[in-house]
N, C-alpha and C positions, 0 to 999 in steps of 0.2 A: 170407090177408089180403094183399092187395095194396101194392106197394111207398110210394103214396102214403098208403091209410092207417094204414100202421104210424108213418109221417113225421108225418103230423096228428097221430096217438094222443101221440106222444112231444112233440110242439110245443103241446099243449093241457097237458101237462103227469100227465098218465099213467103207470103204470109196464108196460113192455113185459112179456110172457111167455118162457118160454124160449123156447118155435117161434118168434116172432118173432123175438126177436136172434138165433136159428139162422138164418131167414131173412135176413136181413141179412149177417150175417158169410159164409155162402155166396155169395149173390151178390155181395156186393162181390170176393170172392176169387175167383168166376169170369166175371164180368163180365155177370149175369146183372141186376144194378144199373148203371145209370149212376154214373158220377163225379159229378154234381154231385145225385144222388138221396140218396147212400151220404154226401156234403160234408152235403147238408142235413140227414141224421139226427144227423151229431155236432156239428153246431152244437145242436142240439134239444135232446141229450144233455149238450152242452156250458154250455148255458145251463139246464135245469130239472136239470141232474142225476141220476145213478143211484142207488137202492136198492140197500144189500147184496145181494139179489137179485140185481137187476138187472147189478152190478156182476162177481158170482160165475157167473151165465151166461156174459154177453161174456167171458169170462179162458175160462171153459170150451169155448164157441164159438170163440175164438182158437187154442186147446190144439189144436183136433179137428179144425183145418184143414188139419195137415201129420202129420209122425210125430215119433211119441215112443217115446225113448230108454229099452230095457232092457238093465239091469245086473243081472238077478238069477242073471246066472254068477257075477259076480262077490262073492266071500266078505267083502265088508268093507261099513261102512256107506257113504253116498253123498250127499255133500253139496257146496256150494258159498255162495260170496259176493255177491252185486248190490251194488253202489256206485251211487248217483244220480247221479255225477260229480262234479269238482270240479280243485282246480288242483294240481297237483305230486301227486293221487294217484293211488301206484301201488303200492296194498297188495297185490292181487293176486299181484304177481309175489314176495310175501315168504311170503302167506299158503297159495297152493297147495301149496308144497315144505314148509313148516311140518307142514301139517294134514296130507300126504302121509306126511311122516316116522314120524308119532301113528297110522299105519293106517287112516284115511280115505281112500278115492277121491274125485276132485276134477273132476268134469266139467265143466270151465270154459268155457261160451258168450260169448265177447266181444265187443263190440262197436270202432270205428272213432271217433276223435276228430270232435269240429265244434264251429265255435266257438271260446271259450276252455277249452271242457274237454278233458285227453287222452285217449286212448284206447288200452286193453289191447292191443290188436292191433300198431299205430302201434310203442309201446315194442319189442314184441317182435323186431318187423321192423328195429329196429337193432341186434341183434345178425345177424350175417351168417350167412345162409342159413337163417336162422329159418322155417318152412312153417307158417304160422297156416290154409292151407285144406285141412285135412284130410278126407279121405271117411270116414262113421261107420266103415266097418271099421276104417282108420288111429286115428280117435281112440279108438275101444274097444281097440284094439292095447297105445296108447300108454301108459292108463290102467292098462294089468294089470300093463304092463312096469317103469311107476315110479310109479303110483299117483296120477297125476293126467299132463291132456293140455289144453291152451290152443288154440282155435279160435276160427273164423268161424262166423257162423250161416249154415247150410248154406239151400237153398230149398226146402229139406222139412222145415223146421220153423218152426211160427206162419207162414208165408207171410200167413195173413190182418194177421198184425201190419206187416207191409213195406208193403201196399198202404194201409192203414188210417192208419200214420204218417205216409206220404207227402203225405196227403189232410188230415191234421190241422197238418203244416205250414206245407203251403200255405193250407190256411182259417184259421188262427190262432187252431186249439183246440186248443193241445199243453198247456196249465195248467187242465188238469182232473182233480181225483185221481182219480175211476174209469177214468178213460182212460189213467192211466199206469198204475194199478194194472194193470188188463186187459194192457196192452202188456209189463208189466215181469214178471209171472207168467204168461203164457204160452209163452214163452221158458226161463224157469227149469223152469215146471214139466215145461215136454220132456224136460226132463234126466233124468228120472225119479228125482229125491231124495228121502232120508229127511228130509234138515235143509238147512234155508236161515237165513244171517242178512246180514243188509239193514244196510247202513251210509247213512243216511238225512243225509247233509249238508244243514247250515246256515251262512246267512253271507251276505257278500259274494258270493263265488266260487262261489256256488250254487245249484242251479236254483231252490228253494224257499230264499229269500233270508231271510224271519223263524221264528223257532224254532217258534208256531202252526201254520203252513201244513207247515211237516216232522214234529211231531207228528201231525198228522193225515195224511199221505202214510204216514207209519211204521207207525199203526193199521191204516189200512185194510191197505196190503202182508201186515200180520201175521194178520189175520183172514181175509183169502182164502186164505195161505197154510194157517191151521188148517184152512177149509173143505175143501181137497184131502187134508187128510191128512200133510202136512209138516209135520214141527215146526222152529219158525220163531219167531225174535226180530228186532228190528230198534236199532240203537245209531245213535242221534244225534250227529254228529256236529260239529265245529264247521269252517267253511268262511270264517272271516272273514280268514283269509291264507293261502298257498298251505302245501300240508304237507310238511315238511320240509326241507330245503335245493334242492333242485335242482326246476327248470320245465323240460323238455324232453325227447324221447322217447329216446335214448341215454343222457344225463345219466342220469335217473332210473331207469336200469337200470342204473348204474355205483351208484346210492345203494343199490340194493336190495341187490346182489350183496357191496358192501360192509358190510351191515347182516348177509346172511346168511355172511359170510365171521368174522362178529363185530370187524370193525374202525368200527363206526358213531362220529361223532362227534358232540358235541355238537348239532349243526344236524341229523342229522339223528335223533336221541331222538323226536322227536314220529311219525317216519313207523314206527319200530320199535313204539313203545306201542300209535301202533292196528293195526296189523298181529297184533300181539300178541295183544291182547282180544278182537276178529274172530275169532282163530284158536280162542282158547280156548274163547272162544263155542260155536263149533262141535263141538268135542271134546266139549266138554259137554252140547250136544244128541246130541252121538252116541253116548251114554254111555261114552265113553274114560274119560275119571274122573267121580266124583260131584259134583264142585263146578269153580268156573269158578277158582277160584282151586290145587284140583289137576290144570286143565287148566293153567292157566298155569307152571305148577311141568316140565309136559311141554314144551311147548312151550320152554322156555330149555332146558332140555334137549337139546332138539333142534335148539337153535341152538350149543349149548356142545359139543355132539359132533362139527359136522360134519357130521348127519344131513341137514340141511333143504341146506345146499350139493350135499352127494352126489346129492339127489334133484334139484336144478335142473340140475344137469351133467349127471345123466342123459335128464330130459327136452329139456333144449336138444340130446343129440346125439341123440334118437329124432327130434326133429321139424326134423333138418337142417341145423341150428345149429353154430355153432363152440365149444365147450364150453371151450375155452381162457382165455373171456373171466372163466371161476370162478376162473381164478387168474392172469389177469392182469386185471384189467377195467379199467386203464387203456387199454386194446385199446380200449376204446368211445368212448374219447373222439377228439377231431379236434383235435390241435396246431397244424392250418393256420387254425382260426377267429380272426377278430380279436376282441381281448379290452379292454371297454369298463367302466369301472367308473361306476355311478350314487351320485351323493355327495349328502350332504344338505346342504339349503341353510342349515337355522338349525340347529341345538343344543337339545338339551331330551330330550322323551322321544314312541318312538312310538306314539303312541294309536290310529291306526286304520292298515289295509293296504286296497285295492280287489285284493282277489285275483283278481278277473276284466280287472280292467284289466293286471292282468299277464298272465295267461294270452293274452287277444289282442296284447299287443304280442310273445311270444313265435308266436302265431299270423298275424303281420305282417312277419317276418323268415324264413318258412318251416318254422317248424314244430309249422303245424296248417293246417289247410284252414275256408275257407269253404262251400266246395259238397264234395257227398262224394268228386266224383272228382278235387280238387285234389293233386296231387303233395305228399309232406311232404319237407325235409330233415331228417333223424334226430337230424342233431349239433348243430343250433343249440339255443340254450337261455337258461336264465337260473339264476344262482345267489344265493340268499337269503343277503345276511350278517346282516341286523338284522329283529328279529321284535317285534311289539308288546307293550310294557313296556320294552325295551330303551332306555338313555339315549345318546344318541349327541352329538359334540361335529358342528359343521359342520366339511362337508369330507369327514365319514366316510362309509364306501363305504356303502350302503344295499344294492348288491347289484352283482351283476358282469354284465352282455351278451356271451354270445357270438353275433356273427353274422359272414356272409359279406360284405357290403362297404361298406366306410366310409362312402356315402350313406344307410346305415340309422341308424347312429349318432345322430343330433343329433335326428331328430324323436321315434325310440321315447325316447332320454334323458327327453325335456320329458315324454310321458307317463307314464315311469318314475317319475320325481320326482314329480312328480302325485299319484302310487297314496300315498303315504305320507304320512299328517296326523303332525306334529310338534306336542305341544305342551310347557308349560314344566311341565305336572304330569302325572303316570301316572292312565291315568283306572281307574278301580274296577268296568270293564265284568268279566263273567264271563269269563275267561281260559280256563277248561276245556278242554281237547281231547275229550271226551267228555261229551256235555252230559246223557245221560239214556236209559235202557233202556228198550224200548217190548217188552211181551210175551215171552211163554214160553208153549212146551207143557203 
C-alpha cells in the first residue's frame, strides 16, 4: 500500500494493520516518507485516533527501529521509573539508589528539560563532572558495578521516536494519548525490563493538566506495558505545586542527596513520600517483598543504613562525578547567586499555586531552555517556602530567587507573586500527593 493510501485509510477514519504502521514507522525513519507525508499521517492519527491495536503496533514499530537492551547476564531483576514531567521533580535521583540498594537493576533512559519541566539529565550535569552520555558498554558496566546507571538516550535506540517527536512538535499533535503512549514505551521498553511504574502527573504544572485526561494516559501506558510482557503499574500523581522545596537543577540535587543523607526537612516530606511509594512499587513488582507496604519497610531501611547514599556515591564516582558532593552537598550550591525573596502581598491562606508558572520563570533566568540546544545554568533556582493550605500573614516570604543579575528581579517577582491565589479561607480541594493507582500485573 502506497504511502498516500495508507494517509486516506487513516484520514477516512480506519484502523491501520500492523504492515502498515510498519510501513510507516520505516519510512519516516529512513526517509523513505516525506516529512510532510509522515506530518500528514499523525495529524490523521491525531485527529481519528488509535485502537489498542493500533496503538500496540506503533510502540512496537518504534521498539524495532533501533536496538534493545539485554541484561540477561545480569542476575537481578530489571526495572525502572517514567515520570510525565513536572516541576521540582526529581524523584529519580532518590529512587534509582533506593531500589538499587533492595537488588534491583536500574537502567535508567533519561531525558533533557524544555519548557517549564526539568529534566534527569540537566540535574545530574550539576554535579561536576557527571558523564550522562554513556556507550551501552559503559552503561551495562555501570549497572553491574552499583546496580543502576543514568543516561542519554543513545541513536540506537527508538530513533523512529526522535524523528516522529520532532514532526509532532512542530505539527502540534504532541496531546495525543496513543502517540505518547507509543513515544513513551518504546523508549522504556529498550531497556529490556521486568517491571516499569509510571508516575503519571496531574495539575497545574502538568502536561495532562486535569485528573480524566492522566487517568486515561495512565491506562493506556499500563496496558501496552502488560501487552509486551512488563509488569507495570502507574501512580497518579499530583502536580498542582511544584514538589518539594527546591525548583532548579543543582538545588534539587542538594534536596535529593539531603533526603538520601536522611537529613530531609519538612519542605521537603512530599519529594521523599513519592520517591518512596515509586520505589516500593517497584520492589514489589519485582518480587523483593510480597506487599508494597513490606517494600516500603525496605526501602527506609535502606535509607536508615546508608545503603541508598553508598550506592549514589558509588554511581556518581563510576560516571565521573565528584562523589564528595554525598557529604558535602552544600558543594552544589552557588554562594555567588543573588538571593531575592517573593512575599505575599495579603494575608490569609494559600489556595491555589501555578506550578508551571514557576517552572518558566525559573526557566527565564537560566535554568531551563526553550529550544533544546539552549545552554542551562545549573545553580540558579527557586526555593518553596509556603505550600497550599498554608496561612501566611503579608509580607511573608512565599518563596526565595536565586538568580544571576539584579535586572531579573523585579519582572520574574510580579510573575512569582502572580503564581499564588491567596484567599481568606482554605479551600477543601483534594490535597493528596498521590491521587490514585492505575493497574498491576
Amino acid at each position: 500500500m502506497s504511502q498516500q493510501e495508507i494517509i486516506r485509510k487513516k484520514r477516512d477514519g480506519a484502523d491501520l494493520t500492523a504492515p502498515e504502521i510498519n510501513a510507516f514507522v520505516s519510512g519516516a525513519t529512513n526517509g523513505a516518507w516525506a516529512d510532510y507525508q509522515t506530518s500528514a499521517l499523525l495529524m490523521a492519527m491525531f485527529i481519528n485516533g488509535l485502537s489498542l491495536e493500533e496503538q500496540n503496533a506503533l510502540t512496537r514499530a518504534m521498539l524495532a527501529s533501533g536496538d534493545q537492551l539485554d541484561f540477561s547476564d545480569i542476575d537481578a531483576p530489571v526495572a525502572d521509573k517514567h515520570s510525565t514531567g513536572g516541576v521540582g521533580d526529581k524523584t529519580s535521583l532518590i529512587i534509582a539508589p533506593l531500589v538499587a540498594a533492595c537488588g534491583v537493576s536500574v537502567p535508567m533512559i533519561s531525558g533533557r528539560g524544555l519548557g517549564h519541566t526539568g529534566g534527569t539529565l540537566d540535574k545530574l550535569e550539576s554535579i561536576k563532572g557527571y558523564n550522562v552520555n554513556l556507550t551501552t558498554k559503559e552503561f551495562k558496566r555501570t549497572i553491574k558495578n552499583c546496580g543502576f546507571a543514568m543516561s542519554g538516550q543513545t541513536a540506537e535506540i527508538a530513533p523512529a521516536d526522535k524523528k516522529l517527536y520532532a514532526l509532532r512538535d512542530a505539527t502540534a499533535t504532541v496531546e495525543s494519548v496513543p502517540l505518547i503512549v507509543a513515544s513513551i514505551m518504546s523508549k522504556k521498553l529498550a531497556e529490556g525490563l521486568d517491571a516499569l511504574v509510571l508516575d503519571v502527573k496531574t495539575g497545574s504544572g502538568a502536561f495532562m493538566q486535569q485528573f480524566g485526561d492522566a487517568k486515561k494516559l495512565a491506562e493506556a501506558l499500563v496496558e501496552t506495558g502488560k501487552a509486551f510482557g512488563v509488569r507495570c503499574e502507574a501512580v497518579i500523581s499530583d502536580m498542582n505545586q511544584p514538589l518539594g522545596k527546591y525548583v532548579g537543577n543543582a538545588s534539587e540535587v542538594y534536596e535529593c542527596v539531603k533526603i538520601l543523607r536522611g537529613e530531609a526537612d519538612d519542605a521537603m516530606q512530599p519529594t521523599l513520600e513519592l520517591a518512596a511509594e515509586l520505589a516500593a512499587r517497584i520492589l514489589t513488582l519485582c518480587g523483593v517483598a510480597d506487599s508494597v507496604q513490606g517494600s516500603k519497610f525496605k526501602v527506609q531501611s535502606s535509607l536508615d543504613s546508608g545503603a541508598a547514599l553508598d550506592k549514589f556515591r558509588q554511581n556518581i564516582e563510576l560516571q565521573g562525578g565528584d562523589p564528595a558532593v554525598c557529604d558535602q552537598p552544600e558543594n552544589l550550591l552557588d554562594a555567588s547567586l543573588i538571593r531575592a525573596e517573593i512575599k505575599a502581598e495579603t494575608s490569609g491562606f494559600v489556595t491555589e499555586i501555578n506550578a508551571s508558572a514557576i517552572g518558566e520563570c525559573v526557566s527565564r533566568i537560566g535554568g531551563g531552555r526553550i529550544k533544546i540546544e539552549d545552554q542551562i545554568d545549573f545553580a540558579v533556582g527557586y526555593r518553596c517556602e509556603k505550600k497550599i493550605g498554608d496561612e501566611i500573614r503579608r509580607g511573608d516570604a512565599l518563596g526565595v530567587l536565586y538568580c544571576r543579575r539584579e535586572n531579573q528581579i523585579d519582572p520574574i517577582r510580579e510573575k512569582l507573586t502572580a503564581a499564588y491565589k491567596i484567599s481568606s479561607e482554605r479551600n477543601a480541594n483534594d490535597a493528596r500527593l498521590i491521587k490514585e493507582i492505575v493497574g498491576s500485573f
